[in-house]
N, C-alpha and C positions, 0 to 999 in steps of 0.2 A: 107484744111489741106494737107501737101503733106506728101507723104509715110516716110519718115525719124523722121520726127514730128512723123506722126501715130504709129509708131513702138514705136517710145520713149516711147508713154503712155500706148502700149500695152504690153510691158517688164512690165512698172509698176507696172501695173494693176494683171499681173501673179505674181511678187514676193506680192503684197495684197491677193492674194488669196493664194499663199503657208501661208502667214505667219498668216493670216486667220485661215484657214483649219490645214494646221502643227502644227500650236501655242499652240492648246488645247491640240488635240496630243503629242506634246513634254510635257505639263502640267501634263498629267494624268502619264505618266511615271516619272518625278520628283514624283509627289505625290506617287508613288506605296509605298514610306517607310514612308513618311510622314503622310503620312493619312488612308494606312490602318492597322488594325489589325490581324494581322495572313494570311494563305494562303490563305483562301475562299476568304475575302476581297480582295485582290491582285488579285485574279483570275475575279473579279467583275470590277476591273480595267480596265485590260489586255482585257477583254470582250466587253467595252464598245468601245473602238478603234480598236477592232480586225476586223471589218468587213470594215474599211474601210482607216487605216494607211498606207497603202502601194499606193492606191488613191492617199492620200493626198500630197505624194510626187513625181506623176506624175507633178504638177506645176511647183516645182522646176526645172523639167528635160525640160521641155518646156521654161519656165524663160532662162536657160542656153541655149538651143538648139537656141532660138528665141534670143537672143544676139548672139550667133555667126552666125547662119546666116545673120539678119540685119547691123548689127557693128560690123565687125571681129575685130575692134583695139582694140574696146571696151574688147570685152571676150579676147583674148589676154594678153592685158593688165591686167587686173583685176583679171584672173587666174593665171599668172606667177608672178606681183607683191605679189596676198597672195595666196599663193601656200602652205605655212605650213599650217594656220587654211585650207585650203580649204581639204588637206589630212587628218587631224584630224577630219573634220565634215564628211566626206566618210568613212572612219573607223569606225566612232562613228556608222552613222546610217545601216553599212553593221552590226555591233556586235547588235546590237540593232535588226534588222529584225531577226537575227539569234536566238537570245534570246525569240525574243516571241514566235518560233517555238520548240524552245527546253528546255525552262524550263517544260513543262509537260511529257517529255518522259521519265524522271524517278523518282519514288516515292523515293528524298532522300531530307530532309528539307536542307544539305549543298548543295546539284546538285542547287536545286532551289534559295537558297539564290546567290550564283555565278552568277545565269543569270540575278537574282533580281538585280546584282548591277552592271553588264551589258545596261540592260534597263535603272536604273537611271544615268550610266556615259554617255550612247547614248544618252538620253533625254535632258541634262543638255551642253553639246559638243554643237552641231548642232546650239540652239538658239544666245549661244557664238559667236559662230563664224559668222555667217550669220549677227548676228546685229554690230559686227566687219569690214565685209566685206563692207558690204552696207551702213554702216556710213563713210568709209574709203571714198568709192567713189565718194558719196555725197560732201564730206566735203573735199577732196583733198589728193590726194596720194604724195610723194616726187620722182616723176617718170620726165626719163631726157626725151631729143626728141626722141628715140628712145624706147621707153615708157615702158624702164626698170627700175626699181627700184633702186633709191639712194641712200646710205647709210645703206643698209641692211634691215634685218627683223624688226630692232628694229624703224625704220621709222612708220610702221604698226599703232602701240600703240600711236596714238593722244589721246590727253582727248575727246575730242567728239568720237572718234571711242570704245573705252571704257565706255563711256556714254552710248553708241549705243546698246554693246554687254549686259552691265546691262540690258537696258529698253528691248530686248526682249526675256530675258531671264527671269526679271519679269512678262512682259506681258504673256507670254506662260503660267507662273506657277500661278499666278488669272485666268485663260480663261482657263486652267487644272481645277481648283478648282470648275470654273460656269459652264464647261460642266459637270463635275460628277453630279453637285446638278441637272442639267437635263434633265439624263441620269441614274440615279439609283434609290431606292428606300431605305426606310426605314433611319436606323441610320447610313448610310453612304453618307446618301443626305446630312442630317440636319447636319452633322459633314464639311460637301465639302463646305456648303454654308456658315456656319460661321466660320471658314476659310477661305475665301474670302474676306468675310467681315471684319474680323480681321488684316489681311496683306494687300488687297490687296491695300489698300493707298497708303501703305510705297511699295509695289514691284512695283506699275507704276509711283511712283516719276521719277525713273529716263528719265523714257518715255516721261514722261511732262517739263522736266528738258531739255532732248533734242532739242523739238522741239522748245521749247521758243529758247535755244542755237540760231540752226541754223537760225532763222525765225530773229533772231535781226542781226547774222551775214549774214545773207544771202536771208533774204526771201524777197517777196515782196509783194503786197496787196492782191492778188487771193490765195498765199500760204499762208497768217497768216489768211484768214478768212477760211480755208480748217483747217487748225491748229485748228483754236477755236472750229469750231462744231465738230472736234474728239474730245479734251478737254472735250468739254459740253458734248458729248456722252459719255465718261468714265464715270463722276462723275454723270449722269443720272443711267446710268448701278447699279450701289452701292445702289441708291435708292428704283428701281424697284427688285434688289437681295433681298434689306431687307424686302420686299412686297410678296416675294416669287414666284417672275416671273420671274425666270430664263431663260425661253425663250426668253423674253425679255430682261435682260441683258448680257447673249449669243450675240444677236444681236447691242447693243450699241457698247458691247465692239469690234466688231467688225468694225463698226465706227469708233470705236477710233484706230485701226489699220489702215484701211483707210488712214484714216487724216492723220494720222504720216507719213505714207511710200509716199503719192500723197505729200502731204506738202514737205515732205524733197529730193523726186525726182525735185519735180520742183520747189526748192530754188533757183537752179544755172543753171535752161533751160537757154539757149542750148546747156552751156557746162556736157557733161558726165561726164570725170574724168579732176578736175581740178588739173593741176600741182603746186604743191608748190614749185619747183625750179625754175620756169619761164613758168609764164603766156600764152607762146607764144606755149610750148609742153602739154598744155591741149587736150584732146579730147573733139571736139564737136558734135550734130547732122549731121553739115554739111560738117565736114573731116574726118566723123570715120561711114559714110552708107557704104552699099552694093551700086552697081548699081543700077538704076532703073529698069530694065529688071528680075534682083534677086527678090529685095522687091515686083512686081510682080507677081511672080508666087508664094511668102511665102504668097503673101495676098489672093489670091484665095485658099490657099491650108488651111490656118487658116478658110478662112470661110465659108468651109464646115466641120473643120475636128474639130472644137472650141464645135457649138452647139449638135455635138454627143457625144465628151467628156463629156460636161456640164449637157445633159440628162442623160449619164448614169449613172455619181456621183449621182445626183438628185437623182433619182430612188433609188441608192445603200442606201444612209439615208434614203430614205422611208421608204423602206422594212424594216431597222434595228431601225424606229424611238424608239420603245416600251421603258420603263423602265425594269430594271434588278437589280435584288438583291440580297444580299447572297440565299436567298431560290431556287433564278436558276438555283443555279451553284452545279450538279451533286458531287457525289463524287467522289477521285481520281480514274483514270482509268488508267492503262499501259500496255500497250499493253506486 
């Protein structure tokens, strides 16, 4: 495999783990109004991602950092074409870190409902836009040779890229729901898990809706059978939930994210963004690398600097595996 290839599926591979890692993350923040009762619960929420949400969006900075280094045209392109959702999801999760930091420094039930709905526009923004983004890409921009954008922002809004921002904005908010149930305790499990159970069919429709899409228009034999065992990993996931093995469908559904994002990246290998104005001003692997001398020195530098990242996430869930429940969480304290 030569380095241009390699990079293609190592970009992947990082927006699967952001959206992975993120996904629950952005979940349990939808749920803050949805599923809990009062502050304690909300603080049981906020608890459960707090030790390691800011982690979780080291990915993304990498995802982005490793496309512009590998494929300058690519991050170029792709940032300047959605350049409004790409402001609104920096907004959202700059309001959003701020919020988890400062709803507890004053005892006032309005201070705290203001950050409360902080976290839920943060939480709800980010998957929007991201599954907007990355379904645009996938699925083709209206970008000319110069690989600006034609016809304005309202180009952006395909039905598959709206398809896109649905399915991971539901996924996020099911994978919300099965981290709480495995991750907390008492009557806020059993309330997470069937809630899941209850929605999350109808919130990963659209996920499964997509990838059928792309896979008829676009995919080919290695990417519909990538498609089906995430499929089969979802509807696996619902089983083992209703079994009460959350950890185990934690794990499926992450499968089923897998599948989606490798399936719909390598629909249209080795074009990156294809153009919907003419064919010929697409980006591919092969006119939108770095040098080989660049991709070089990124790959020695990823592969010492990947498995210490990777150890110390690892580590940081360890530490914070336990369960946690109303009865942890101290009374208010301000300083």
């Amino acid at each position: 495999m030569d380095l241009p290839t390699l990079w293609f599926w190592v970009i992947a591979a990082l927006w699967t783990g952001y959206f992975f890692l993120e996904g629950f993350d952005f979940g349990v923040g939808m749920l803050t109004r949805l599923l809990a009762r009062g502050n304690t619960e909300r603080r049981v929420l906020v608890n459960t991602i707090g030790p390691v949400w800011d982690g979780n969006e080291v990915w993304v900075i990498v995802a982005i950092g490793a496309t512009f280094a590998a494929f300058p045209p690519w991050y170029a392109t792709m940032l300047s074409a959605e350049y409004l959702p790409v402001l609104l999801i920096l907004l959202a999760l700059i309001g959003r870190g701020v919020a988890f930091e400062y709803r507890g420094k004053v005892d006032s039930d309005r201070w705290r409902r203001g950050w409360d709905l902080v976290i839920l526009l943060g939480s709800w923004i980010p998957p929007l836009g991201w599954g907007l983004i990355i379904t645009g890409v996938v699925t083709g921009l209206p970008i000319g040779k110069d690989g600006v954008l034609v016809g304005g922002m309202g180009g952006l809004f395909t039905w598959p890229a709206v398809l896109g921002a649905l399915a991971l904005a539901g996924f996020s908010l099911v994978h919300g729901a099965v981290f709480v149930a495995l991750k907390t305790d008492g009557d806020i499990r059993a309330r997470a898990r069937a809630l899941a159970l209850r929605v999350g069919p109808f919130c990963l429709l659209p996920m499964a809706a997509l990838m059928v899409l792309v896979q008829v228009r676009q995919g080919g034999l290695v990417t519909m059978v990538v498609a089906a065992v995430g499929l089969l990993a979802g509807a696996v996931a619902f089983v083992r939930l209703s079994a009460g093995r959350e950890g185990q469908a934690f794990a499926l559904l992450g499968v089923l994210v897998a599948g989606a994002t490798l399936s719909l990246f390598g629909s249209d290998f080795p074009t990156i963004i294809a153009s919907t104005v003419d064919p010929s001003f697409s980006l591919t692997v092969a006119n939108a690398s770095s040098s080989p001398y660049t991709l070089g020195v990124i790959t020695w530098v990823a592969a010492f600097g990947a498995p210490a990242i990777l150890v110390y996430q690892g580590w940081t869930y360890w530490v914070f595996r336990r369960r946690i429940s109303a009865a942890h969480i101290p009374p208010v304290h301000v300083p």
